[in-house]
C-alpha positions as CSV (number, residue, x, y, z in Angstrom):
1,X,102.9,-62.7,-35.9
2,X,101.8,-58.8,-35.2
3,X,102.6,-59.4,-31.4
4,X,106.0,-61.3,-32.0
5,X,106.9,-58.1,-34.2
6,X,105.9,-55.4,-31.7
7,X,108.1,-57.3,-29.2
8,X,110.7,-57.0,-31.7
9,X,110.5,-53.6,-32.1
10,X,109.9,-52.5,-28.5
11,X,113.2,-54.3,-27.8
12,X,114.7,-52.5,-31.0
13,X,113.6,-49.2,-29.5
14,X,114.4,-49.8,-25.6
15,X,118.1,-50.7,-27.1
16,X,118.4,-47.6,-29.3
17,X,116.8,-45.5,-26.7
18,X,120.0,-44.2,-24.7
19,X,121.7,-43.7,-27.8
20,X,118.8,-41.3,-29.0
21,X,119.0,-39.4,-25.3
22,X,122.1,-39.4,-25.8
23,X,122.5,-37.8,-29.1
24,X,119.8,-35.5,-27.6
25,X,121.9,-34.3,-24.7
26,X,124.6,-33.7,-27.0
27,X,122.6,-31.5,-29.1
28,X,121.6,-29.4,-26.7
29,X,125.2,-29.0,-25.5
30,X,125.8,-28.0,-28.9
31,X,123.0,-25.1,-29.4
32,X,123.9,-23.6,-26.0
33,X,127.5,-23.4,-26.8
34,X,126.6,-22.1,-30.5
35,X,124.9,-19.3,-28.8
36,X,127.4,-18.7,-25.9
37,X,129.8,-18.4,-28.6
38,X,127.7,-16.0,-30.5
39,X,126.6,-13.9,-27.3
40,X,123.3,-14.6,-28.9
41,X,120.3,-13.0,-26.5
42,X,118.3,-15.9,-27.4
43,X,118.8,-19.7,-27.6
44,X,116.2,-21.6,-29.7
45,X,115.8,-25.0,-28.3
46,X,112.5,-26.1,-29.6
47,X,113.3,-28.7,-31.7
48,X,114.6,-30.9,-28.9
49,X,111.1,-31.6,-27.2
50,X,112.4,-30.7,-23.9
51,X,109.7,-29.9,-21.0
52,X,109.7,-26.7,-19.5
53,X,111.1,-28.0,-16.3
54,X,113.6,-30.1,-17.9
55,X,115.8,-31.3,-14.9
56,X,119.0,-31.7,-17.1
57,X,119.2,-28.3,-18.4
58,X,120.6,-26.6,-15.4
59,X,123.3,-29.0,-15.6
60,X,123.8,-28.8,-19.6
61,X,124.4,-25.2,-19.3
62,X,127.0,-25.6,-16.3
63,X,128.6,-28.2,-18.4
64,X,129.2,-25.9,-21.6
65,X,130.4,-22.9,-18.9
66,X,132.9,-25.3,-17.2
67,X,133.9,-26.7,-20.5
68,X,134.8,-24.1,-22.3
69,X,136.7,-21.1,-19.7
70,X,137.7,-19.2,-23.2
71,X,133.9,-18.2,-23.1
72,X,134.9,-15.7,-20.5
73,X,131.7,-13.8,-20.4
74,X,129.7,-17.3,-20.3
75,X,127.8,-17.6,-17.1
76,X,125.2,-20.5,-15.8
77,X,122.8,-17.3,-15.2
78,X,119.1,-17.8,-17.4
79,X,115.4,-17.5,-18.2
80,X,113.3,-20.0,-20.0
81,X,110.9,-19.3,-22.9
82,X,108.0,-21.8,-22.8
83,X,104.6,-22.8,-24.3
84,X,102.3,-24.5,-22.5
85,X,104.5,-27.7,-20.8
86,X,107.1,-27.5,-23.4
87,X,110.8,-25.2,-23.6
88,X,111.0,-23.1,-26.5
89,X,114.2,-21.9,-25.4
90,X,116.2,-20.0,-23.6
91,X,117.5,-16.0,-22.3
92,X,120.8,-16.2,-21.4
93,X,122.6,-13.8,-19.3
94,X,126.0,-12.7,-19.4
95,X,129.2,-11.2,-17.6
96,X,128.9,-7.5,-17.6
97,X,131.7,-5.3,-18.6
98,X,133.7,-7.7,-19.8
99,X,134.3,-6.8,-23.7
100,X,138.1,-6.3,-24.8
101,X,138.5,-9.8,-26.1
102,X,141.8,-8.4,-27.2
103,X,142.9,-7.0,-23.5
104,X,141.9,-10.2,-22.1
105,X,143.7,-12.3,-24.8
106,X,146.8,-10.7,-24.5
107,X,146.8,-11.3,-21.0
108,X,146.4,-14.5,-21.3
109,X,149.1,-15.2,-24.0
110,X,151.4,-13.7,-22.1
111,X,150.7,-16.3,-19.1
112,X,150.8,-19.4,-21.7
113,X,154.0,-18.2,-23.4
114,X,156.2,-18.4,-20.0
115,X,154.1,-21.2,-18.4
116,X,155.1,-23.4,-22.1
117,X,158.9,-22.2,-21.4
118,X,159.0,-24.5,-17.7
119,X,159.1,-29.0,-18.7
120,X,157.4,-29.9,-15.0
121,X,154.0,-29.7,-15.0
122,X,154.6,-29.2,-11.1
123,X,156.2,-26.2,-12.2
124,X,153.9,-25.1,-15.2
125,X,150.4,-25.7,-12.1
126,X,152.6,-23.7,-9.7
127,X,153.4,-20.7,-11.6
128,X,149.3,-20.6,-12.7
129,X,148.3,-20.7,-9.3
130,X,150.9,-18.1,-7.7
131,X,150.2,-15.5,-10.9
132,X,146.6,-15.7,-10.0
133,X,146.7,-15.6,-6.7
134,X,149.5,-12.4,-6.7
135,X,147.7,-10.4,-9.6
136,X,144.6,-10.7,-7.9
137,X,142.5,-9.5,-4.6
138,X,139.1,-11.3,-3.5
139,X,136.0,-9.1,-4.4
140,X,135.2,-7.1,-1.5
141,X,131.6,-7.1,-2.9
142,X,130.9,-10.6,-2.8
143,X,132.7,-11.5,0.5
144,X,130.3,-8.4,2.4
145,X,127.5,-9.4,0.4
146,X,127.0,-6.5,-1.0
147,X,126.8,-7.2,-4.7
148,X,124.2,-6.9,-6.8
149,X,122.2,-9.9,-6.8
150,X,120.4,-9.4,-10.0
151,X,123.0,-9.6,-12.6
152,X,126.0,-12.0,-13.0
153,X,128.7,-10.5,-11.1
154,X,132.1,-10.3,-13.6
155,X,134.6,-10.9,-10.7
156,X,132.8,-14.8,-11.3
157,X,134.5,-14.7,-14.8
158,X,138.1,-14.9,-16.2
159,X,138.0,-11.8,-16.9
160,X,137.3,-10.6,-13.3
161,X,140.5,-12.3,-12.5
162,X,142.9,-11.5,-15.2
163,X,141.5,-8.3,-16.0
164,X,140.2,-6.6,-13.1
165,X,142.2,-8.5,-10.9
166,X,139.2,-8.7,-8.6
167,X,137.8,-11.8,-8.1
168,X,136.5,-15.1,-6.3
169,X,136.7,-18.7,-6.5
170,X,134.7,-19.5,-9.6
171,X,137.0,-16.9,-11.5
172,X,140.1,-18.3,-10.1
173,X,139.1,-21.8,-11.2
174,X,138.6,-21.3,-14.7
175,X,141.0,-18.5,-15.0
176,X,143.4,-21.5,-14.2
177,X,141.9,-24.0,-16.3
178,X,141.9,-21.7,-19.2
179,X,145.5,-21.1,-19.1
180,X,146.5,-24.7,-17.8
181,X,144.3,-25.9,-21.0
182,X,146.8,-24.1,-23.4
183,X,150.0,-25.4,-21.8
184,X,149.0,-29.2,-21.6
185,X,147.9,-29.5,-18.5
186,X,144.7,-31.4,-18.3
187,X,142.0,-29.7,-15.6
188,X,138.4,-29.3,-15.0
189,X,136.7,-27.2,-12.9
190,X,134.2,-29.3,-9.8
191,X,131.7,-27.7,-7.9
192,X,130.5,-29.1,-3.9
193,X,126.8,-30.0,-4.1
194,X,125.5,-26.8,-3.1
195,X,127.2,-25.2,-5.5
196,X,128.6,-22.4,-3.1
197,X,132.5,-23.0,-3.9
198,X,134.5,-24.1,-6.7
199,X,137.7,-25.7,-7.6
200,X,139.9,-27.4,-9.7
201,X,141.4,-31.3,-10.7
202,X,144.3,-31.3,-12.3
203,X,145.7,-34.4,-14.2
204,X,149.7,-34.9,-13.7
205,X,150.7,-37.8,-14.6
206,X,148.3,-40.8,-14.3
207,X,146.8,-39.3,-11.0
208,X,144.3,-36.5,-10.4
209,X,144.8,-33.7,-7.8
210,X,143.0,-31.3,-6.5
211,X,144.0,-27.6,-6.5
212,X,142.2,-24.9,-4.6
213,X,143.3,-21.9,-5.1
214,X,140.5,-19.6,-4.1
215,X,141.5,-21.4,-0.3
216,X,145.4,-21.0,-0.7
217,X,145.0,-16.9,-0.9
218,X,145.9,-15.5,3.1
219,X,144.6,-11.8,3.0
220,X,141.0,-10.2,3.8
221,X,139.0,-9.4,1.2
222,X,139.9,-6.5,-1.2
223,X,144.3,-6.9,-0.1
224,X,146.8,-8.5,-1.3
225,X,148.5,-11.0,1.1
226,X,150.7,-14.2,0.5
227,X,150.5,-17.8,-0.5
228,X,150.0,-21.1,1.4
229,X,149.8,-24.3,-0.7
230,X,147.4,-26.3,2.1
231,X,144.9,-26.7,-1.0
232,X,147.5,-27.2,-3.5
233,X,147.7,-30.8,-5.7
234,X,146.0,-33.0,-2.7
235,X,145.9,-36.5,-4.1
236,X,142.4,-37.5,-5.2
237,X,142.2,-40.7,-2.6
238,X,142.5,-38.3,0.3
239,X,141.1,-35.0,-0.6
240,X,138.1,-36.3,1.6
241,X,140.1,-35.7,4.6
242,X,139.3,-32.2,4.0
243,X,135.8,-31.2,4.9
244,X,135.3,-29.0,2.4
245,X,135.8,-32.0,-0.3
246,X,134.0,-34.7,1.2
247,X,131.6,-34.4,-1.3
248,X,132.0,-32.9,-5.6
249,X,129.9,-32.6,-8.7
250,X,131.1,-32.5,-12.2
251,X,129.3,-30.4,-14.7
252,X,130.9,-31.7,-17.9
253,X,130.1,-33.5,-21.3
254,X,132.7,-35.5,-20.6
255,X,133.0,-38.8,-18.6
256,X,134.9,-37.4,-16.3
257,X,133.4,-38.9,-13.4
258,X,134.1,-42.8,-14.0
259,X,137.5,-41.8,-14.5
260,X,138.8,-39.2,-11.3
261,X,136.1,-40.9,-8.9
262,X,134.0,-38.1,-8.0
């Protein structure tokens, strides 16, 4: 009788089990983007019995950053708070110099209220990526290597790009899916494996494309120059043509993956 009912529950539990993870993953999501939210200097993640190597958190904490672009001084940069083999929580590091939420608003009202005037979303994706790419030079910095390695650099962020106007390809990809959010364009933001260049997928229709724009700006670093459009809306069934797109990861909460094929 005892034996029949621990089989019982065992199966109960190994059937209920994803959903906990699950729920678990989720709540994680959701602490990290309370705090981003909040700027908060310190995430308490204690209650979720993660280890203090926890594999998924690196990827949790992309996921909320790529999620959410109107967190413009959000970055994937961190220390963890442990006690013994558990995670107490977590540091979180931010954009620097990046503080008139009103500056950077207005900016990007300004870009949404023309972008909502044009009915193609050809159009509406075009005019994002030629604003960005003509309002903005690439950081000189970055491209020499000779940023500072030990902070977050701000020409990463939004901000960088629609602010300073100085910037790279992780600004330029969720400069554009902030705005292209707010004008009904679905996008997300993918990384390649290593992690050392980003992009955009934009939905248009019933297809995905992908749109590089960081790759579409022709001018040395720190100059303006003009615009190709070799990386812009390549179909999703042969963007691995390209070598630079053989391969992508997705860093969302989202199931965005069984649907665009990554």
């Amino acid at each position: 009788m005892y034996k029949k009912y621990i089989i019982v529950l065992t199966l109960f539990i190994s059937l209920l089990f994803p959903y906990i993870k699950s729920n678990a993953a989720e709540d994680v999501y959701t602490a990290i983007l309370e705090g981003f939210q909040e700027k908060d200097s310190y995430i308490d993640l204690s209650e979720f019995g993660l280890s203090k190597n926890d594999a998924d958190l690196d990827r949790t904490i992309k996921a909320v950053m790529f999620d959410n672009p109107e967190l413009y001084w959000a970055c994937d940069w961190y220390s963890r708070s442990v006690s013994g083999n558990m995670l107490k929580g977590i540091y979180p590091m931010y954009y620097e110099k990046c503080e008139d939420d009103a500056a950077f608003n207005a900016v990007v009202d300004s870009i949404v209220n023309y972008v909502n005037t044009l009915d193609d979303p050809i159009k509406k994706v075009k005019y994002i990526h030629d604003y960005l790419l003509l309002s903005t030079v690439y950081d000189v910095d970055i491209s020499k290597g000779t940023a500072r390695t030990d902070i977050p650099n701000i020409a990463r962020s939004p901000y960088g790009a629609l602010i300073n106007h100085s910037t790279v390809c992780m600004g330029y990809s969720r400069a554009f899916q902030l705005i292209a959010s707010r004008t009904g364009i679905n996008s997300i933001t993918v990384t390649n494996p290593d992690g050392t260049h980003v992009w955009n997928m934009v939905e248009i229709g019933d297809r995905w494309f992908h749109l590089d724009i960081n790759n579409d700006r022709v001018a040395k670093a720190g100059t303006t120059g003009y615009i190709i459009y070799d990386y812009f809306l390549i179909p999703n069934e042969v963007v691995r043509e390209f070598d630079v797109y053989k391969e992508w990861v997705i860093f969302s909460k989202y199931e965005w993956k069984n649907l665009i094929g990554g």
